[in-house]
N, C-alpha and C positions, 0 to 999 in steps of 0.2 A: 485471188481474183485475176482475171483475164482479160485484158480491152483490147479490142483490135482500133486503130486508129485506122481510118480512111481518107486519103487524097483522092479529087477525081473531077473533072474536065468541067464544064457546066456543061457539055451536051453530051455527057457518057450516059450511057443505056444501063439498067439495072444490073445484065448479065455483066458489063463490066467490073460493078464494084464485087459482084460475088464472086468473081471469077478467081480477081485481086485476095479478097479476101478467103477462099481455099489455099491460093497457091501459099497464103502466108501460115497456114495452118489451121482455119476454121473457129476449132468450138473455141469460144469466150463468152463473158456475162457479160460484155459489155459492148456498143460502139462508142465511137468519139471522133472528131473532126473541127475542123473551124468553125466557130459561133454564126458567121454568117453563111458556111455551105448547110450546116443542121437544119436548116428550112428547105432546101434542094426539095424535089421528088422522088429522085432516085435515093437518098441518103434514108426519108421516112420509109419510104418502100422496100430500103432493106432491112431497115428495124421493124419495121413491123410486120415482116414476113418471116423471119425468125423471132420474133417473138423478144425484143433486144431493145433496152434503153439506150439512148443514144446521147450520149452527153455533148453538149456544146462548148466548147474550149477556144480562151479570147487569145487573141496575137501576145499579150505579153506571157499568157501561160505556157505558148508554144516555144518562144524566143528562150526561156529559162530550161529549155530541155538539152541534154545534148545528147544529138543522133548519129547514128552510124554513117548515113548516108549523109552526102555534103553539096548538095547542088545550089549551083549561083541562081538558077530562077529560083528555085525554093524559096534560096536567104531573102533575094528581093521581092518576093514577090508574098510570104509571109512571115519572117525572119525569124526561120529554120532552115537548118539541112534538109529536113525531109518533115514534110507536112501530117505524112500514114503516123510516121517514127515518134514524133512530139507532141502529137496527141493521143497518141498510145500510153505512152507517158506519163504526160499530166494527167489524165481519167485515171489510172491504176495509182496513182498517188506517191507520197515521200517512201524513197525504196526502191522504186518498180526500176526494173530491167527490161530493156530487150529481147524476143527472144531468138531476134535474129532481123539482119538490115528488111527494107519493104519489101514487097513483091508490087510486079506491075503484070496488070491485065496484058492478053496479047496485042491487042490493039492500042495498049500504051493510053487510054484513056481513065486509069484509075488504077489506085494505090492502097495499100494495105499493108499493117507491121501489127506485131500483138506484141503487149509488155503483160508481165507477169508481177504480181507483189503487191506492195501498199494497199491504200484504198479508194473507191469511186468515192 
């Protein structure tokens, strides 16, 4: 299994998150993001335009990941390195890897990482 985990701004625009989530490689069976961005618009709108469950993943599921990417607003601000990275992660389940640091949209408004392995 495949999840792309998604970071991304509260006023990033849809092309951002797909943009993010190409550059990180695309096809997966799954989204995943923090519990309280899963409600966003932009977040449903990507899942539901590919056709994509979207799993909601709580701060202590994210904080038990460890990501490639290490940034201080991240830790503080949902405690992880990388928000795309750690719930990529935690959705793909006990196992999953990386399968490569996030990628971010050009305009820097959204993030995206895919784990590979375990299970949703």
């Amino acid at each position: 299994m495949r999840v792309a985990g998604i970071g991304f701004r509260a006023g990033a625009p849809l092309a951002s998150l797909r943009e993010a989530l190409d550059a990180a490689g695309g096809c997966v069976d799954a989204l995943a993001t923090l519990d309280t961005k899963a409600t966003a618009p932009q977040a449903r709108a990507l899942a539901r335009t590919l056709g994509l469950p979207l799993c909601a993943i709580g701060r202590d599921a994210l904080a038990r990941q460890s990501t490639l990417t290490h940034s201080p607003r991240q830790m503080a601000d949902f405690g992880c390195g990388s928000l795309a990275e750690a719930a990529a992660l935690a959705a793909a389940g006990p196992g999953a890897r990386l399968c490569g640091a996030r990628q971010v949209s050009k305009d820097g408004m959204a993030t995206a990482a895919i784990a590979e392995g375990g299970t949703a």
